[in-house]
C-alpha positions as CSV (number, residue, x, y, z in Angstrom):
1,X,120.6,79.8,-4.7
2,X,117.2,78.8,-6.0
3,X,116.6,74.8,-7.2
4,X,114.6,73.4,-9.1
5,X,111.0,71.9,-8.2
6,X,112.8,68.5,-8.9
7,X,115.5,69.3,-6.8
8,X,114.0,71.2,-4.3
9,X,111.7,67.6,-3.6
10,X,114.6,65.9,-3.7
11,X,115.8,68.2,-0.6
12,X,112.4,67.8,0.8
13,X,112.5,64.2,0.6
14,X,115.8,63.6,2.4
15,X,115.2,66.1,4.9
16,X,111.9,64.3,5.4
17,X,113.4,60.6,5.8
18,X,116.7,62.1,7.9
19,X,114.0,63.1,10.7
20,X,111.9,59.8,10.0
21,X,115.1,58.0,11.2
22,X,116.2,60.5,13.9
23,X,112.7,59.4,15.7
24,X,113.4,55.9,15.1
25,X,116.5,55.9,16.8
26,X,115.0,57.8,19.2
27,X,112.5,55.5,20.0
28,X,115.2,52.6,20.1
29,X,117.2,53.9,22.3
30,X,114.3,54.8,25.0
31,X,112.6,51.3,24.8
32,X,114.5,49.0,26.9
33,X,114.8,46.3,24.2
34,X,118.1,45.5,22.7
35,X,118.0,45.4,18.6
36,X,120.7,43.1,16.3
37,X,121.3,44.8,13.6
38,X,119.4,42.9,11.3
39,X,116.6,43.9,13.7
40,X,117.6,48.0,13.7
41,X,117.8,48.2,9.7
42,X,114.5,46.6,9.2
43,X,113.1,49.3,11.2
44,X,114.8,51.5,9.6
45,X,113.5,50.3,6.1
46,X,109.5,50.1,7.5
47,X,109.9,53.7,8.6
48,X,111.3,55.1,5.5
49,X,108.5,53.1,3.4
50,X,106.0,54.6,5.5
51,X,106.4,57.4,4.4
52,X,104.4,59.1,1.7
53,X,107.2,60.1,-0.5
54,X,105.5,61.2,-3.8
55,X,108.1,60.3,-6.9
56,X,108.6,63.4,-9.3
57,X,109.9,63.3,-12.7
58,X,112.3,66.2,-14.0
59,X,111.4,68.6,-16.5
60,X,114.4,68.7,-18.7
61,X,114.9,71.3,-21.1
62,X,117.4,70.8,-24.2
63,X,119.2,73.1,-25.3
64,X,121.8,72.8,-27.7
65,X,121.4,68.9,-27.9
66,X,122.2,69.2,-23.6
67,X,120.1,68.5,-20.9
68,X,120.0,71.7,-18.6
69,X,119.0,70.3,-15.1
Protein backbone atom coordinates (compact mmCIF):
# COMPACT_ATOMS: atom_id res chain seq x y z
CA UNK A 1 0.00 0.00 0.00
CA UNK A 2 1.65 3.17 -1.12
CA UNK A 3 0.34 6.82 0.61
CA UNK A 4 0.44 9.82 -0.40
CA UNK A 5 3.29 12.51 0.23
CA UNK A 6 0.60 14.12 2.59
CA UNK A 7 -0.05 11.12 4.20
CA UNK A 8 3.03 9.53 4.22
CA UNK A 9 4.26 13.02 6.53
CA UNK A 10 1.50 12.63 8.36
CA UNK A 11 3.01 8.90 9.29
CA UNK A 12 6.31 10.51 9.58
CA UNK A 13 5.18 13.00 11.87
CA UNK A 14 3.52 10.81 14.38
CA UNK A 15 6.10 8.35 14.32
CA UNK A 16 8.38 11.25 14.92
CA UNK A 17 6.52 12.75 18.06
CA UNK A 18 5.59 8.95 19.50
CA UNK A 19 9.53 8.51 19.95
CA UNK A 20 9.86 12.30 21.10
CA UNK A 21 7.60 11.22 23.98
CA UNK A 22 8.98 7.69 24.49
CA UNK A 23 12.47 9.59 25.54
CA UNK A 24 10.58 11.87 27.67
CA UNK A 25 9.13 9.37 29.66
CA UNK A 26 12.25 7.84 29.61
CA UNK A 27 14.02 10.55 31.06
CA UNK A 28 11.21 10.96 33.79
CA UNK A 29 11.27 7.94 35.04
CA UNK A 30 15.30 7.71 35.46
CA UNK A 31 15.62 11.26 37.17
CA UNK A 32 14.76 10.81 40.68
CA UNK A 33 12.24 13.69 40.72
CA UNK A 34 8.57 13.07 41.11
CA UNK A 35 6.26 15.00 38.32
CA UNK A 36 2.20 16.06 39.03
CA UNK A 37 0.68 15.70 36.27
CA UNK A 38 0.34 19.21 35.45
CA UNK A 39 4.15 18.98 35.58
CA UNK A 40 4.45 15.57 33.17
CA UNK A 41 1.99 17.12 30.36
CA UNK A 42 3.90 20.35 30.13
CA UNK A 43 6.84 18.38 29.28
CA UNK A 44 5.20 16.57 27.22
CA UNK A 45 3.83 19.67 25.18
CA UNK A 46 7.70 21.46 25.19
CA UNK A 47 8.93 18.27 23.64
CA UNK A 48 6.52 17.92 21.03
CA UNK A 49 6.90 21.83 20.12
CA UNK A 50 10.42 21.29 19.83
CA UNK A 51 10.26 19.57 17.27
CA UNK A 52 10.72 20.73 13.77
CA UNK A 53 7.55 19.40 12.35
CA UNK A 54 7.28 21.05 8.86
CA UNK A 55 3.15 21.57 8.06
CA UNK A 56 2.25 20.22 4.50
CA UNK A 57 -0.77 21.06 2.57
CA UNK A 58 -2.55 18.18 0.45
CA UNK A 59 -2.64 18.19 -3.16
CA UNK A 60 -6.22 17.37 -3.85
CA UNK A 61 -7.29 16.33 -7.17
CA UNK A 62 -11.14 16.67 -8.23
CA UNK A 63 -12.56 14.53 -10.05
CA UNK A 64 -16.02 14.33 -10.77
CA UNK A 65 -16.88 17.30 -8.41
CA UNK A 66 -14.98 14.77 -5.43
CA UNK A 67 -11.94 15.27 -3.71
CA UNK A 68 -9.68 12.09 -4.29
CA UNK A 69 -7.31 12.12 -1.19
Amino acid sequence: MSFCDHCQGQRFDRAQVLRALRAARQRLRESRTQCDADQTLALAIETVRALDIPHLDPVEDVVNGEVVH
